[in-house]
C-alpha positions as CSV (number, residue, x, y, z in Angstrom):
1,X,-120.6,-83.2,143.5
2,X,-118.8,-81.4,140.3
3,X,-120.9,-80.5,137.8
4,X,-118.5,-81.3,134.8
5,X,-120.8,-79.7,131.8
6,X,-121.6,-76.2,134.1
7,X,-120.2,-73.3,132.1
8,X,-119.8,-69.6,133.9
9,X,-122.8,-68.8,131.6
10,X,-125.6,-70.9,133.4
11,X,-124.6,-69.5,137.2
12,X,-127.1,-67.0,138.6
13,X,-125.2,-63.5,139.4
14,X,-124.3,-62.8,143.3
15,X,-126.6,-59.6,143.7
16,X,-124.9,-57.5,146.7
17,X,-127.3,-56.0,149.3
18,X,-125.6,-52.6,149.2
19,X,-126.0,-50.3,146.4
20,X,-123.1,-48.3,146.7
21,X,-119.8,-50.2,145.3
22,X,-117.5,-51.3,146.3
23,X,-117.5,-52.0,149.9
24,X,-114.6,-51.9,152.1
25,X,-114.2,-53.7,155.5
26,X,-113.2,-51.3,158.4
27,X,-112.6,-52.2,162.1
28,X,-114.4,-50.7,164.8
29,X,-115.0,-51.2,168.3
30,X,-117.5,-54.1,169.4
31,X,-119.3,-51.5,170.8
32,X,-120.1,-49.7,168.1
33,X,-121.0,-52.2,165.6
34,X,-124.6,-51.8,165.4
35,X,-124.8,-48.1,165.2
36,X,-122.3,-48.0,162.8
37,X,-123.8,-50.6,160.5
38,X,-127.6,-48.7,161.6
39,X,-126.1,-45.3,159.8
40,X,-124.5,-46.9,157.0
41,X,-127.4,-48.6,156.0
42,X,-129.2,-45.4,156.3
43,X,-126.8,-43.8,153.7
44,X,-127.0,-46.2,151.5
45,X,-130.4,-46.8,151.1
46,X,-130.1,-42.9,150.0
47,X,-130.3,-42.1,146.2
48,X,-127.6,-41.7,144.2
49,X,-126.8,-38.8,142.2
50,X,-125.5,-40.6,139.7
51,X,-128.4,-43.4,139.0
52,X,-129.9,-45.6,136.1
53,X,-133.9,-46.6,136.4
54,X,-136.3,-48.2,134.6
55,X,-139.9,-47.3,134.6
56,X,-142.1,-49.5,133.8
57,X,-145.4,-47.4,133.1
58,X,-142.9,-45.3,130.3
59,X,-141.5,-48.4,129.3
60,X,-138.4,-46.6,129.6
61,X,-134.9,-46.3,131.0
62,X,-134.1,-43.1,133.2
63,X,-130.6,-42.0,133.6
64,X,-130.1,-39.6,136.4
65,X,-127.1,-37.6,136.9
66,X,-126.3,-33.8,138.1
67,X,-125.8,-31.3,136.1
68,X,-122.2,-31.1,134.2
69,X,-120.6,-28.1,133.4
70,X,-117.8,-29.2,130.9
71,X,-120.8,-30.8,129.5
72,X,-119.1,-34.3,129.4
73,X,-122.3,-36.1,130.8
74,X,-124.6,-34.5,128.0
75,X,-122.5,-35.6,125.4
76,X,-122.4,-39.5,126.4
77,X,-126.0,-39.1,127.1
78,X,-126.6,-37.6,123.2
79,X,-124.4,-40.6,122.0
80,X,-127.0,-43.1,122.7
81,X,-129.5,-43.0,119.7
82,X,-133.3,-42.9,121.1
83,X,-132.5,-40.0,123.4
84,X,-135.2,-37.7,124.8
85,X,-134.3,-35.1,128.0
86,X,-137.6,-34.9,130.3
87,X,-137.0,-31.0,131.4
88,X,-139.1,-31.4,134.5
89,X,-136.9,-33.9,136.1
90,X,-133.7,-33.3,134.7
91,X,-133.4,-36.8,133.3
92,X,-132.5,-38.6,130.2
93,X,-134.7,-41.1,129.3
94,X,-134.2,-43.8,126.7
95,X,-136.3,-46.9,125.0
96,X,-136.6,-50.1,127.2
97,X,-133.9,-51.7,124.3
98,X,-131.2,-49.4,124.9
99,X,-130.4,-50.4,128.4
100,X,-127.2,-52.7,127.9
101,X,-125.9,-50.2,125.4
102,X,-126.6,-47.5,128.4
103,X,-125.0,-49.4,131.2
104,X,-121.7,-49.7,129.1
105,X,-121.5,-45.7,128.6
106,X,-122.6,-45.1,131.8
107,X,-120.7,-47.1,134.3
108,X,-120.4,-45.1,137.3
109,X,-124.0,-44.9,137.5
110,X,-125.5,-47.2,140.5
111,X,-128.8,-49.4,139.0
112,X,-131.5,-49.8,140.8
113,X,-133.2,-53.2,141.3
114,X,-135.5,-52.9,138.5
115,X,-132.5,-52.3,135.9
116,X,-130.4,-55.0,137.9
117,X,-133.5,-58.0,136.8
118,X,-133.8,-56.5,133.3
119,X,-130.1,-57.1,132.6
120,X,-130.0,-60.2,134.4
121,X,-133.0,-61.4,132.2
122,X,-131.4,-59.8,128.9
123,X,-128.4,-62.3,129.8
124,X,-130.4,-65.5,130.5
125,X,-132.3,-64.8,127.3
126,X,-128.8,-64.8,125.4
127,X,-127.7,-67.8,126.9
128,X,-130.5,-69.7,126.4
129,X,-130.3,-68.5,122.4
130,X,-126.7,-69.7,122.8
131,X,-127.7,-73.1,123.7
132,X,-130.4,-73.3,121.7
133,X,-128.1,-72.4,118.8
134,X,-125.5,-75.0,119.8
135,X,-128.1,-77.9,119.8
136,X,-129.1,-77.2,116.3
């Protein structure tokens, strides 16, 4: 049955299982399905070097990425206001607020599942403003 009011807005997001993107489909012998698909699931359920977390006993988002000599990393880091670099871990973190504004300068960065729900919430909470907006 069509929905004929449903807008993009209101659908939920398809969350992919792997964490590395984008996938690619390969062919390989029957045979070696399972061990294949065994190792590549091992990899990917490795961390990124290149990663965006949130903790939640900071209240904070942590962007992890490896040192950059041309120094290109640093500067997008330093161009998100709210900035503090946690020595011990090698880690920018940022306040809880920032994270939309961090996803966008940071793009090739993989989320974890924690950052994944926050954003997903930050958008639900918009389009429920929207609506609310459009009924008044």
């Amino acid at each position: 049955m069509v929905n004929k009011r449903g807008k993009a807005a209101n659908l939920i997001p398809y969350l992919p299982k792997w964490q590395h993107l984008p996938t690619k489909s390969i062919r390989v012998p029957e045979v070696f399905v399972q061990k294949v698909l065994q190792y590549a699931r091992q990899l990917d359920a490795q961390k990124p070097d290149k990663r965006i977390e949130i903790r939640q006993e900071y209240n904070a988002v942590v962007v992890i990425g490896p040192y950059d000599p041309r120094g290109s990393f640093q500067i997008k880091a330093r161009s998100i206001e709210g900035w503090r670099f946690h020595r011990e871990s090698e880690s920018w973190w940022y306040p809880l607020e920032k994270i939309e504004e961090i996803v966008a300068v940071f793009p090739e960065c993989v989320l974890d599942e924690n950052a994944k729900a926050a954003i997903a919430l930050i958008k639900a909470k918009k389009a429920l403003r929207w609506q609310l907006d459009d009924l008044n």
